[in-house]
C-alpha positions as a Python dict, from the first residue, in 0.01 Angstrom:
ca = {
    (1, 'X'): (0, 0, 0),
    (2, 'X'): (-320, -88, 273),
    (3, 'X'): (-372, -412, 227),
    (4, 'X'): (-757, -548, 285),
    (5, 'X'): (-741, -876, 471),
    (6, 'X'): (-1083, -846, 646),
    (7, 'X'): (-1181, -1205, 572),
    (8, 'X'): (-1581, -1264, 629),
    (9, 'X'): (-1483, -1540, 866),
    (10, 'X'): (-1174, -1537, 1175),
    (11, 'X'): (-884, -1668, 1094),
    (12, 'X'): (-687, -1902, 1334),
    (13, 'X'): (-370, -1987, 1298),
    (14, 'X'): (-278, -2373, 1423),
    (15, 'X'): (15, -2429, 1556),
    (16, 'X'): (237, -2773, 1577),
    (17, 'X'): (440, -3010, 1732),
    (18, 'X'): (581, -2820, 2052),
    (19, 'X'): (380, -2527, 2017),
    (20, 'X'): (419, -2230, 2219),
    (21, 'X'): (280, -1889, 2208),
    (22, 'X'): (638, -1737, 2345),
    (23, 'X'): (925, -1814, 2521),
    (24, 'X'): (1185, -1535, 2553),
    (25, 'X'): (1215, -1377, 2246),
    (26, 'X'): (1085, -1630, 1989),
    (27, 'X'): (725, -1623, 1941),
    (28, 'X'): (522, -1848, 1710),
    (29, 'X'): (373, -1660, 1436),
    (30, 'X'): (592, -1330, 1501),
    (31, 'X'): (492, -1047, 1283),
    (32, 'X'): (208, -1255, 1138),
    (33, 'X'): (-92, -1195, 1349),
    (34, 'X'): (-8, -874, 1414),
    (35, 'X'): (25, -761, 1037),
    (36, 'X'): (-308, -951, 1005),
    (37, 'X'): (-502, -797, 1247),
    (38, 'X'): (-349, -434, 1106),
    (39, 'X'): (-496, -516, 765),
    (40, 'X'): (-859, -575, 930),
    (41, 'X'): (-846, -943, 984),
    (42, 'X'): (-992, -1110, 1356),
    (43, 'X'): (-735, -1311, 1445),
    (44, 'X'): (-704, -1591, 1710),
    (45, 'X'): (-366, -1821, 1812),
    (46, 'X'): (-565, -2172, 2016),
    (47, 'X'): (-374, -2272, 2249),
    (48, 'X'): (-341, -2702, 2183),
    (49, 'X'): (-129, -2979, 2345),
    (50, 'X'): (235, -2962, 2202),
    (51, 'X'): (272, -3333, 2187),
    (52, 'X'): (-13, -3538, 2116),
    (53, 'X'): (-166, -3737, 1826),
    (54, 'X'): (-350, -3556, 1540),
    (55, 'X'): (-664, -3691, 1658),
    (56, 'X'): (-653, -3565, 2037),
    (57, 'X'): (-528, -3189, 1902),
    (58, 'X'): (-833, -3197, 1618),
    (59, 'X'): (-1030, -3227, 1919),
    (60, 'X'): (-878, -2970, 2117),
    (61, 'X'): (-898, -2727, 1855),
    (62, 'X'): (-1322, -2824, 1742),
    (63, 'X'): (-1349, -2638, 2103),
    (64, 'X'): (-1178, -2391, 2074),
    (65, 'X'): (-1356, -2275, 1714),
    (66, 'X'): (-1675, -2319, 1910),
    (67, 'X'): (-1533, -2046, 2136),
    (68, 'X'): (-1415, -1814, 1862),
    (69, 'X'): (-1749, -1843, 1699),
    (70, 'X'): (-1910, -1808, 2035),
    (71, 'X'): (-1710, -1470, 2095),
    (72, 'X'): (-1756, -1293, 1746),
    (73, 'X'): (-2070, -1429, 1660),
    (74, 'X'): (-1940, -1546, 1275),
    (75, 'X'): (-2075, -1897, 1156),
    (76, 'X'): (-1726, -2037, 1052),
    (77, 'X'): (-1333, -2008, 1082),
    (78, 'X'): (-1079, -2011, 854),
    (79, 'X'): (-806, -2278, 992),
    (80, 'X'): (-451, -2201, 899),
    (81, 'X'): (-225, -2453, 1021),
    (82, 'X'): (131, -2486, 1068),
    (83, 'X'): (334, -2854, 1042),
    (84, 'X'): (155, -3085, 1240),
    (85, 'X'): (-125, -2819, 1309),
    (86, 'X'): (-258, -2911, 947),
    (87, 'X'): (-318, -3193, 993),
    (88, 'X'): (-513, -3068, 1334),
    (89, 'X'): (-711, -2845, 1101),
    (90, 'X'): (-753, -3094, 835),
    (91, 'X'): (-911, -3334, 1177),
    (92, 'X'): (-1161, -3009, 1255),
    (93, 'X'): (-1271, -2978, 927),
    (94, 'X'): (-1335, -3315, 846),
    (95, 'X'): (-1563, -3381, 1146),
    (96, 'X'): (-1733, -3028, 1116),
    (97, 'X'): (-1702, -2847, 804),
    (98, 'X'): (-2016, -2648, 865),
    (99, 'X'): (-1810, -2514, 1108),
    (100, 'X'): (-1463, -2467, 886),
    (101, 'X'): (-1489, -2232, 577),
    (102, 'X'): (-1127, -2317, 451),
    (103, 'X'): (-791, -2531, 589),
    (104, 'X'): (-468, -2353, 498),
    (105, 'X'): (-183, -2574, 531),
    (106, 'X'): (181, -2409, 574),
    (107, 'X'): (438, -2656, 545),
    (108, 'X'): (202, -2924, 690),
    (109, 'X'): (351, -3330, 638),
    (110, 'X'): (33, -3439, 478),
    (111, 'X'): (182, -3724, 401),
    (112, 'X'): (424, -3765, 684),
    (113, 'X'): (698, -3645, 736),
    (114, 'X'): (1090, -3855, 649),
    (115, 'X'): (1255, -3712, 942),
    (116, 'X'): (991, -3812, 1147),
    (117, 'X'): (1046, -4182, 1015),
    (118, 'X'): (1455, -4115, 1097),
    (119, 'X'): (1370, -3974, 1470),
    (120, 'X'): (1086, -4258, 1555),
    (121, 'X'): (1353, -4528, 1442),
    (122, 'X'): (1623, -4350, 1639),
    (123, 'X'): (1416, -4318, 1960),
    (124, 'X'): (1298, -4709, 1949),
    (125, 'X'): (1562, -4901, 2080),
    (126, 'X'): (1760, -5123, 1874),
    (127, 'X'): (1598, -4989, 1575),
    (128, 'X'): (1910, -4780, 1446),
    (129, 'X'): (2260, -4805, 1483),
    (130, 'X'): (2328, -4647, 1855),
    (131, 'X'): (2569, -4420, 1774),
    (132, 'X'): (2336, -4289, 1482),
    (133, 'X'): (2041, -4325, 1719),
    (134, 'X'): (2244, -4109, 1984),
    (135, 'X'): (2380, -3886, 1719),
    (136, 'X'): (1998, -3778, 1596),
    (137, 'X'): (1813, -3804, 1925),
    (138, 'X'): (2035, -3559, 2089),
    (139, 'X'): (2041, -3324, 1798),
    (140, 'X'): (1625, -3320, 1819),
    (141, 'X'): (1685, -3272, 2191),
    (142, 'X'): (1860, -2978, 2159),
    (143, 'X'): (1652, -2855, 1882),
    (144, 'X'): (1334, -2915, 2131),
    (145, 'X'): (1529, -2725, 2435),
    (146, 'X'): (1600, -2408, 2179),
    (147, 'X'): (1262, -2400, 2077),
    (148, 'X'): (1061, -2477, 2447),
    (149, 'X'): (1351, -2475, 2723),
    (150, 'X'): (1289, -2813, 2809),
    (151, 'X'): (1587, -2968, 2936),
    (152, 'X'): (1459, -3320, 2802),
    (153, 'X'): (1267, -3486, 2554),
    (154, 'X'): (917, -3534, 2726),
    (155, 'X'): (779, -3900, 2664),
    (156, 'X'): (483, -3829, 2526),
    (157, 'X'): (732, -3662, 2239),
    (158, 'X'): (731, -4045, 2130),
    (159, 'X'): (382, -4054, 2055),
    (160, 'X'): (344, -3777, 1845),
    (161, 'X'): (623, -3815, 1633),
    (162, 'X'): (460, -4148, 1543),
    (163, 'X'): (147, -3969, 1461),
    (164, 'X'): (391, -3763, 1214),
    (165, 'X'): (569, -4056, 1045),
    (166, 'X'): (480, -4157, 678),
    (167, 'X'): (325, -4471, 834),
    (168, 'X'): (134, -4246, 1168),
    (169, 'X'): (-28, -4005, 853),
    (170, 'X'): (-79, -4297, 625),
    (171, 'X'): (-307, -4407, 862),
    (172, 'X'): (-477, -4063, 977),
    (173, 'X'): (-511, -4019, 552),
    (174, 'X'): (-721, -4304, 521),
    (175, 'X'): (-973, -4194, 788),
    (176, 'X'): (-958, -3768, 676),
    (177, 'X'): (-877, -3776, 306),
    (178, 'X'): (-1021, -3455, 215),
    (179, 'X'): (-790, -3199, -6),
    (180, 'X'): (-525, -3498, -39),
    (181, 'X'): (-372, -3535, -365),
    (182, 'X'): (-442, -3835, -587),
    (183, 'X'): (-72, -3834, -740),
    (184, 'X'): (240, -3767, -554),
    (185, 'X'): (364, -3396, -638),
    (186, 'X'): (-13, -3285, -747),
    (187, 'X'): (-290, -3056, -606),
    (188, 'X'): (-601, -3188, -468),
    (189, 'X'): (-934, -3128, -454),
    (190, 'X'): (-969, -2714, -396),
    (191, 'X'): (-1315, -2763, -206),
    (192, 'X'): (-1435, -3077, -21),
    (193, 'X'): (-1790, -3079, 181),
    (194, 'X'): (-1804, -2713, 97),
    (195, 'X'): (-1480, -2629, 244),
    (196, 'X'): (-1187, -2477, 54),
    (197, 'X'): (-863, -2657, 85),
    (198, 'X'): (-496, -2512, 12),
    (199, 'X'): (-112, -2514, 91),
    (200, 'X'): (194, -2349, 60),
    (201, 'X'): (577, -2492, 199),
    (202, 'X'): (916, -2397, 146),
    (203, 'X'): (1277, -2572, 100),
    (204, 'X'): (1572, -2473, 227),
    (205, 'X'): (1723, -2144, 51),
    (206, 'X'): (2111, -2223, -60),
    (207, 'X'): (2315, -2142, 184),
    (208, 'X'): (2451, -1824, 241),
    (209, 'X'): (2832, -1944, 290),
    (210, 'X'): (2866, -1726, 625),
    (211, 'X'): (2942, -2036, 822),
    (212, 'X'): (2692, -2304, 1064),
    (213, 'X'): (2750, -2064, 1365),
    (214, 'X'): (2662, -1768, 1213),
    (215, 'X'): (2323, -1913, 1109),
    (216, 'X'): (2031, -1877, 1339),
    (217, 'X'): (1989, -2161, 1538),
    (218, 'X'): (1658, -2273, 1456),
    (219, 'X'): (1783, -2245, 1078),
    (220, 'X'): (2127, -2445, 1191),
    (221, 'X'): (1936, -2733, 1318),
    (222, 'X'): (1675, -2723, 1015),
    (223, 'X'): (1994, -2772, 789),
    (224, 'X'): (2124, -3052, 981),
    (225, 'X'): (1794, -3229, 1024),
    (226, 'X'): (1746, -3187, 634),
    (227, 'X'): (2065, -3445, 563),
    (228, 'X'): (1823, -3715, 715),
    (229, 'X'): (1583, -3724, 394),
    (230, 'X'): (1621, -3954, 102),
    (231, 'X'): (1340, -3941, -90),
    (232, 'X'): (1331, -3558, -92),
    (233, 'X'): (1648, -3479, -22),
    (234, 'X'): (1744, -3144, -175),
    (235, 'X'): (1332, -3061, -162),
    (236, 'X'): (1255, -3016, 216),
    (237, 'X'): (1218, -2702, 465),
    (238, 'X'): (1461, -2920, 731),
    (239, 'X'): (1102, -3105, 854),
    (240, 'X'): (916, -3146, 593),
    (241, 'X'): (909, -3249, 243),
    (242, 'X'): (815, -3037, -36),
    (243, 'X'): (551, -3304, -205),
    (244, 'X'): (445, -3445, 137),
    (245, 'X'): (329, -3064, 207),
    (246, 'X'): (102, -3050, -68),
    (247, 'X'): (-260, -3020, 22),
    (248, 'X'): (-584, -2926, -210),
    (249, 'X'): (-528, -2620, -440),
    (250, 'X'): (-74, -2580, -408),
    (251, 'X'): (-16, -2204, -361),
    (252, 'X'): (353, -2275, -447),
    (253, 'X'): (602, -2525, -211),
    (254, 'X'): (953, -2417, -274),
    (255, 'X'): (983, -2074, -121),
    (256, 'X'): (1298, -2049, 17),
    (257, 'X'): (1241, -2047, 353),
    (258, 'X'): (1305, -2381, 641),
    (259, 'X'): (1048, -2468, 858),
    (260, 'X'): (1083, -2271, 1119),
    (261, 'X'): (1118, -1915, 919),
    (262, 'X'): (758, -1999, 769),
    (263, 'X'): (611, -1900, 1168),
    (264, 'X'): (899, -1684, 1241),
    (265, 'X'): (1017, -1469, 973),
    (266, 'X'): (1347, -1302, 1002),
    (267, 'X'): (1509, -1044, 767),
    (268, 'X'): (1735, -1312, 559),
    (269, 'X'): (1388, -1434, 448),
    (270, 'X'): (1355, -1076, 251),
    (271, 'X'): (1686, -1053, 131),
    (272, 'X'): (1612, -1389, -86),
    (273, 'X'): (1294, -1262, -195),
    (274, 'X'): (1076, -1455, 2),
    (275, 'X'): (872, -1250, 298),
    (276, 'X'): (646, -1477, 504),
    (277, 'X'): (448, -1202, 624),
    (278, 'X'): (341, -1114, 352),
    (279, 'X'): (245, -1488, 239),
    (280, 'X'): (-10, -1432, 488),
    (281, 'X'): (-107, -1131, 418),
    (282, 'X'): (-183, -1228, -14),
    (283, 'X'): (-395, -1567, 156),
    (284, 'X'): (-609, -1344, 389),
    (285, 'X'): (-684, -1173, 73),
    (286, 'X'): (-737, -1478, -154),
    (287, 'X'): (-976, -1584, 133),
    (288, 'X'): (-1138, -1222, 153),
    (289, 'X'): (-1222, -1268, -251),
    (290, 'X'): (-1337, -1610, -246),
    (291, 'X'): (-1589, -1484, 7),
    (292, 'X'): (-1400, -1655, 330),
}
């Protein structure tokens, strides 16, 4: 069936923490802009810092929307964020939401992020065990070097992890509380200063009992990172936490998918009922109805 996805207002999709448009064959939002832009939609990928605070890639991306609405002429965006990109978007609306029409978040820590917590505390010396500290830092390394072929952790890393712990977000919250939830586990507010607010997130699908080396490796190290979360262990993507995801009107947040399947869908994703392509697809048309 021809979907309709031409949304009144572009739609730019926010990437996070170690963002990249490509490298080799792995490209951020595979399938998704493309399939977008196929069902009528004006699509745009900005092009931020990949570690930096919230604040500093809010920033980066108000210019960038200027540009977009500079180029087609429209009088807002629709801001779809991914992980730490939400909270980016959530920045750029709350400082212009003339200029923002709705915030999407896709498996965005709104309210930090527990493995975030686990990786700050490992990469501060003396605040973990070392051979736990050792243990996790070199399993994010790795995870880093599959994902941006960095051979090394770049310092700066530090800093924006802290802007992702429960403590780094606690503190962004209290400044840019628009869409947040006023219970743990709820929806918030659907529209805020005129702009519509929503989420969606996934947790990690059972496993599929062909073995760690069989699985891809992005979804290998989202299984291993996922052992690091206590309060929602058993309800995270690998990165984030279900409830911590949750962000004005909740779409749903326990797709099975990990974190890194919700901006790079693979075929497993179908075969468990779940196709992230198509998630974006349905919101470009819940935007389209609502007049976005």
């Amino acid at each position: 069936m021809q979907r309709n996805a031409n949304t009144q207002y572009p739609i730019l999709l926010v990437h996070g923490l170690f963002g990249f448009d490509r490298v080799a064959s792995f490209e951020l939002f595979h399938g998704i802009k493309q399939a977008l832009r196929a069902a009528g939609t004006r699509v745009f990928i900005p092009h931020l810092s990949a570690t930096h605070s919230n604040e500093a890639r809010g920033e980066q991306l108000l210019v960038q929307m200027d540009r977009v609405l500079s180029g087609t002429g429209a009088a807002k965006v629709n801001l779809i964020g991914h992980s730490q990109g939400a909270l980016a978007a959530r920045y750029a609306a709350a400082l212009a939401p003339d200029r923002a029409a709705s915030v999407t978040s896709v498996s965005g820590p709104n309210h930090g992020s527990e493995l975030a917590d686990f990786l700050h505390k490992a990469l501060t010396p003396g605040r973990l065990p070392e051979h736990v500290a050792s243990k996790v830092a070199t399993l994010f390394a790795d995870f880093i070097s599959l994902l941006s072929g960095q051979a090394r952790l770049p310092q700066t890393a530090i800093a924006a992890l802290a802007a992702l712990t429960t403590e780094g977000v606690g503190a962004f919250n209290d400044k840019y509380p628009q869409g947040l939830p006023k219970n743990w586990g709820s929806s918030g507010p659907g529209i805020v200063n005129g702009v519509r607010y929503y989420s969606w997130s996934g947790t990690l699908p059972e496993a599929s009992g062909e073995g760690f080396n069989a699985m891809p490796p992005s979804h290998a190290f989202c299984r291993a990172f996922s052992k690091y979360f206590i309060t929602e262990a058993g309800q995270n993507d690998g990165l984030v936490g279900r409830f911590s995801s949750h962000l004005g009107k909740v779409i749903r947040s326990d797709y099975p998918m990990d974190h890194m399947q919700a901006i790079h869908p693979g075929t497993e994703n179908v075969r468990k009922g779940t196709d992230p392509v198509a998630l974006y697809l349905h919101h470009a048309e819940r935007l389209r109805k609502a007049g976005l």
